[in-house]
C-alpha positions as CSV (number, residue, x, y, z in Angstrom):
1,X,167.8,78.0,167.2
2,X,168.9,79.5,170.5
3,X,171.8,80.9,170.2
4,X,174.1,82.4,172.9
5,X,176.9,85.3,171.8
6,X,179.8,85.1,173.8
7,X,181.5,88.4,173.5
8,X,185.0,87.7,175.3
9,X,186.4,91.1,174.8
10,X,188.3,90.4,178.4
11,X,188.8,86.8,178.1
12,X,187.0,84.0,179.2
13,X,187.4,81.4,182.5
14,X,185.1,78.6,183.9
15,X,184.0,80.7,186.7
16,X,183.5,83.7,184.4
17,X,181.0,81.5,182.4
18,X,179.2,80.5,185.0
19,X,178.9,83.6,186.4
20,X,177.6,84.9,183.0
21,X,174.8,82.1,183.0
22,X,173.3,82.2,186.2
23,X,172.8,86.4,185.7
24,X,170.7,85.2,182.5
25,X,168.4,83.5,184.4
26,X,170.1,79.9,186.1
27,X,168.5,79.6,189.8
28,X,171.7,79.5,191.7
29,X,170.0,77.0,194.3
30,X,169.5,74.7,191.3
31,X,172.7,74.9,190.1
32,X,173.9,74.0,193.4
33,X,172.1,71.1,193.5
34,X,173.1,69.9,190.2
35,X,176.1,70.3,191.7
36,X,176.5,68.8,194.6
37,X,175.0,65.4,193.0
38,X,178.9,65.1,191.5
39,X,179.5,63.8,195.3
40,X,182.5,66.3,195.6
41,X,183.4,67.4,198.9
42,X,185.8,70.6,200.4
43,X,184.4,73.3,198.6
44,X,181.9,76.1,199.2
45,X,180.7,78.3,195.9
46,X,180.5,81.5,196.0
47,X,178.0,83.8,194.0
48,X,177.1,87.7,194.6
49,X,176.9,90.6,192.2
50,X,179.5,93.3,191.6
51,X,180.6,96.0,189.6
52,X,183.1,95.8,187.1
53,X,183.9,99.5,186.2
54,X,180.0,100.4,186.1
55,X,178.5,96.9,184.6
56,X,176.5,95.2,187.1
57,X,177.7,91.1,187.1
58,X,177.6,87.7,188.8
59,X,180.5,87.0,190.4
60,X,180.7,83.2,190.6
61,X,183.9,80.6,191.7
62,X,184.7,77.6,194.0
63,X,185.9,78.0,197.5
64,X,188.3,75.5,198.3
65,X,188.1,74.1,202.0
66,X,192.2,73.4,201.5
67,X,192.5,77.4,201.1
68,X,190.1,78.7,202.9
69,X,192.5,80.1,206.0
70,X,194.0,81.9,203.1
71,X,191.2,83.7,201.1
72,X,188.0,85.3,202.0
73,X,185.2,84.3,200.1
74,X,185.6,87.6,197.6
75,X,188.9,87.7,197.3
76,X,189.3,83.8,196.5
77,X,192.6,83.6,194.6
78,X,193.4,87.3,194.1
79,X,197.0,86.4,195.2
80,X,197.3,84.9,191.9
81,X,197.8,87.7,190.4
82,X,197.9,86.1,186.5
83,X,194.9,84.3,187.2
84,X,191.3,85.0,185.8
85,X,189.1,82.8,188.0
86,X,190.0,80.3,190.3
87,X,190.8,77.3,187.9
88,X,194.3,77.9,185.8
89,X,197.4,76.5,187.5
90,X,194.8,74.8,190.6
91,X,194.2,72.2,188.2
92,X,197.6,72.9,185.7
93,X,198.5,69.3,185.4
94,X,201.4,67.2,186.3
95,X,202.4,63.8,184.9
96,X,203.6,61.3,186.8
97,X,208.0,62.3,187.1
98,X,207.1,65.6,188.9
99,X,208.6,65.9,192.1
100,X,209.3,62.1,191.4
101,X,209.7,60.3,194.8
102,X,208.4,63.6,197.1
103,X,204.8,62.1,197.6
104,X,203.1,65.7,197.0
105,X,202.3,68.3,194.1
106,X,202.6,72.2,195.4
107,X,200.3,74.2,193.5
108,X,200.2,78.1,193.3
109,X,199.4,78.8,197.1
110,X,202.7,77.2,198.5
111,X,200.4,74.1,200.0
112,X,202.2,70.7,199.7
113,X,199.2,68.5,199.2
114,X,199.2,64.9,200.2
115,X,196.5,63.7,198.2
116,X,196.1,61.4,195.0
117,X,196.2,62.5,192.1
118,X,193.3,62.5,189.6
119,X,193.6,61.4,185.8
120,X,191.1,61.0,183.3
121,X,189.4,57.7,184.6
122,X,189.2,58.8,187.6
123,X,187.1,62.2,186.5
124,X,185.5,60.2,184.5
125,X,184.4,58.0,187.0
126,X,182.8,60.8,189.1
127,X,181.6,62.3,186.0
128,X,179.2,59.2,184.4
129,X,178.5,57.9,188.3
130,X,176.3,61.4,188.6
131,X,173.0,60.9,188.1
132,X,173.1,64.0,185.0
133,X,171.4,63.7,181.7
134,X,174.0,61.7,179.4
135,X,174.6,64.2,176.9
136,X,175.7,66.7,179.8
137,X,178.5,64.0,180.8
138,X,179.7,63.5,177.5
139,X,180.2,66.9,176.7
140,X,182.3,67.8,180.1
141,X,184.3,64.9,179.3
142,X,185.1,66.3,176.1
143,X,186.3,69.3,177.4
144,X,188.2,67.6,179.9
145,X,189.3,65.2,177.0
146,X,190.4,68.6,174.6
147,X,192.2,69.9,178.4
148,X,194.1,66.8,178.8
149,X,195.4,66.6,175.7
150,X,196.6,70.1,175.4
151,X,198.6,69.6,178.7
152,X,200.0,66.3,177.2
153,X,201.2,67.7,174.5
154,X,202.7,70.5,176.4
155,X,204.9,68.2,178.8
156,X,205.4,65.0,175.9
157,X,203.3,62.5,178.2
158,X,201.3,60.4,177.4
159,X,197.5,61.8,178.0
160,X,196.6,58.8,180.6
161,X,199.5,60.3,182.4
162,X,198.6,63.4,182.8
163,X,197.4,64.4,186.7
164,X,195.5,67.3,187.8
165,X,195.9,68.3,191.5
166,X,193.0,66.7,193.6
167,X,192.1,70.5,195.0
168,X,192.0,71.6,191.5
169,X,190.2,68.3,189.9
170,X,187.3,70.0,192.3
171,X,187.0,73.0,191.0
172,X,187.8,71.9,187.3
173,X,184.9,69.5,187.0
174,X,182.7,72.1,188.3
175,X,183.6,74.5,186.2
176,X,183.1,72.2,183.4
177,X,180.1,69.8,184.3
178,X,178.6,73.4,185.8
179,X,178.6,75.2,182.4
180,X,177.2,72.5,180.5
181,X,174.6,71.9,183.0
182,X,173.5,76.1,183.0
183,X,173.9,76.0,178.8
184,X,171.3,73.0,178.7
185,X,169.5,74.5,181.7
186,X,168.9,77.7,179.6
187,X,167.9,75.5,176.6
188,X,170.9,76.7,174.5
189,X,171.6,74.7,171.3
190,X,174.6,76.3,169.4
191,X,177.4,78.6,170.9
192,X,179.5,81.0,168.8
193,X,182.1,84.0,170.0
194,X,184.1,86.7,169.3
195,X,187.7,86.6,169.0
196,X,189.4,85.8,172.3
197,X,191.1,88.8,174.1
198,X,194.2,86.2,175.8
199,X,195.9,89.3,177.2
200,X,199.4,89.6,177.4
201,X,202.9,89.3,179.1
202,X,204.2,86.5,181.1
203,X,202.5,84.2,184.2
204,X,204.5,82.7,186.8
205,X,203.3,79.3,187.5
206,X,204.1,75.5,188.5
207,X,207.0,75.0,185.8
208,X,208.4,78.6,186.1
209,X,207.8,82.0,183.9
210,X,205.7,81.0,181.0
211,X,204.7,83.5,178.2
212,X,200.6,84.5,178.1
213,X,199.0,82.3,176.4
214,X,200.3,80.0,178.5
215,X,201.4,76.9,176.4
216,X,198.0,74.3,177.3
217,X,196.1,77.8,176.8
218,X,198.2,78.3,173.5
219,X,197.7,74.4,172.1
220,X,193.7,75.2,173.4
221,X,193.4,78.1,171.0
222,X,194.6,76.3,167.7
223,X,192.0,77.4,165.2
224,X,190.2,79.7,167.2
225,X,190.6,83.5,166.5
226,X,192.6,85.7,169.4
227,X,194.2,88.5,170.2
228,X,196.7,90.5,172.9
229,X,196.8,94.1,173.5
230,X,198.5,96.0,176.5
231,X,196.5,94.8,179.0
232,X,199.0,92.7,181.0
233,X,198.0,88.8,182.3
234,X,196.2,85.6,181.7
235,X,192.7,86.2,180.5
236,X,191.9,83.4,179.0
237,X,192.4,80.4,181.3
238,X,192.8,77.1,179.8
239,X,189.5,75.8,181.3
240,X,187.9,78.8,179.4
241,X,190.1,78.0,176.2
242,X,188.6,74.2,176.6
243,X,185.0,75.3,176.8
244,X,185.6,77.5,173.6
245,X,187.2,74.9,171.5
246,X,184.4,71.9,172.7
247,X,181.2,74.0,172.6
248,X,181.6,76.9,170.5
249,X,181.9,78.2,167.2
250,X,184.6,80.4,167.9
251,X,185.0,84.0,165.9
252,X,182.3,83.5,164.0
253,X,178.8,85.8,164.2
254,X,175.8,84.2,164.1
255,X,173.4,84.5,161.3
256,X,170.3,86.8,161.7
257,X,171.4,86.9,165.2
258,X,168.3,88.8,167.7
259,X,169.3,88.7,170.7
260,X,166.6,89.5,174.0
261,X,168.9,88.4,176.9
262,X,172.1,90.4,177.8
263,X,174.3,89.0,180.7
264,X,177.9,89.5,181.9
265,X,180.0,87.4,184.5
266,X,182.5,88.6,186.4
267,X,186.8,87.8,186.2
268,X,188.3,88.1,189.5
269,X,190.9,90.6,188.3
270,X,190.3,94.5,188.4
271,X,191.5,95.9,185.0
272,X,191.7,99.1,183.1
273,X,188.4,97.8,181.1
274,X,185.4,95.9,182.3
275,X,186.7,92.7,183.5
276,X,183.5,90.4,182.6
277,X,182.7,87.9,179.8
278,X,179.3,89.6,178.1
279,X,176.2,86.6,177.1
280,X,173.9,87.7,174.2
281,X,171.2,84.9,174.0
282,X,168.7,84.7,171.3
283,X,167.7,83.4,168.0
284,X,169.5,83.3,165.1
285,X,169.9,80.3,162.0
286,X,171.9,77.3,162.4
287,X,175.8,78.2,162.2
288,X,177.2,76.3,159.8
């Protein structure tokens, strides 16, 4: 079967993912496409190669019109300094009591936005209205699904409660419809990892100073093997956690794995190792 390797030695995000896909061989004009058939609007995405400490990768992400007197297209979100990619505390969810009679969220730039909120239906909505093969929309929703949860959980709300920012709902569903969409470009029919480096330390975000994992990211990782060393921050975003825990076999190696394809996609953050999440794609025996 093909098989892709996900070797997450320095986490995992959405846009990390993506980034990781379109070097194995996605068209990025394609993608964009795909894309833009959701019917989302205020964004820009971003894609360019760089070097992380001497591997050449694809830097990908989603450049928010609502931030874009802030950030450059490169340096999209670096101000977050806990954050991998662009998606974690964009999209953290709120339920409904937040800020109860205010009329806005903030999220993590300081913005007050004055926007409705969007729950589950409402992604889901925009999800099935696409015109995208079925079986991509029902896997996204399951990650959103496994996401939503996870935050509910976190907060003791109902799940039909929880909200996630309007700027961030953007870039979460194309972080998720968008990885879906490269796996079945690519033709990929099972997914297992490595163990999940999550980093270390504590992230400051919507609801104060919370320990890395942060708690959705924690609930997200239930089952799945990881592990923290010194390297300080959030590496595995809860978008990235989601994706993991819906699509993939997660710390397990595949069997009679041989692999032609090698592809890495690129964190925002500069570390002390190679910030990039590392693609093996190839054939191997269905994972049991």
């Amino acid at each position: 079967m093909k098989t892709l390797y996900l070797d997450c030695f320095s986490g995992i995000s959405g846009n990390m993912f993506i980034g990781m896909l379109i070097q194995a061989g996605v068209p990025f004009e394609a993608f964009k496409q795909a894309m833009a058939s959701l019917n989302l609007t205020g964004y820009d995405l971003v894609c360019h190669s760089v070097n992380k400490l001497g591997i050449q990768s694809i830097y990908y992400n989603v450049l928010l019109d609502a931030e874009r007197h802030d950030h450059g297209a490169h340096d999209h979100h670096e101000h977050h300094d806990h954050e991998q990619g662009h998606e974690h505390h964009e999209h953290h969810a709120h339920h409904g009591e937040e800020l109860a009679g205010q009329g806005h969220l903030v999220d993590m730039t300081g913005h007050h936005h004055h926007h409705q909120h969007r729950g589950l239906p409402e992604i889901t909505k925009i999800i099935e209205g696409a015109p995208i093969e079925d079986d991509i929309k029902a896997k996204s929703l399951a990650v959103f699904q496994a996401l939503a949860e996870a935050e509910a959980k976190v907060h003791g709300v109902p799940v039909d409660e929880i909200h996630f920012h309007e700027v961030g709902a953007i870039d979460c569903i194309l972080d998720i419809v968008g990885t879906v969409w490269c796996l079945k470009y690519l033709g990929i029919e099972q997914i297992a990892t490595s163990p999940l480096h999550a980093g270390s330390g504590f992230v400051r975000c919507a609801h104060g100073i919370m320990p890395v994992p942060a708690p959705a990211t924690a609930e997200l990782l239930a089952g799945i093997p990881w592990y923290a060393t010194d390297i300080k921050g959030e590496l595995v975003t809860p978008t990235g956690a989601a994706l993991v825990k819906v699509l993939a076999h997660a710390g397990v190696r595949p069997k009679d794995f041989v692999y032609d394809t090698v592809a890495y996609g690129a964190g925002t953050k500069d570390l002390t190792i190679p910030n990039v999440v590392r693609g093996f794609i190839g054939q191997a025996g269905e994972i049991s």
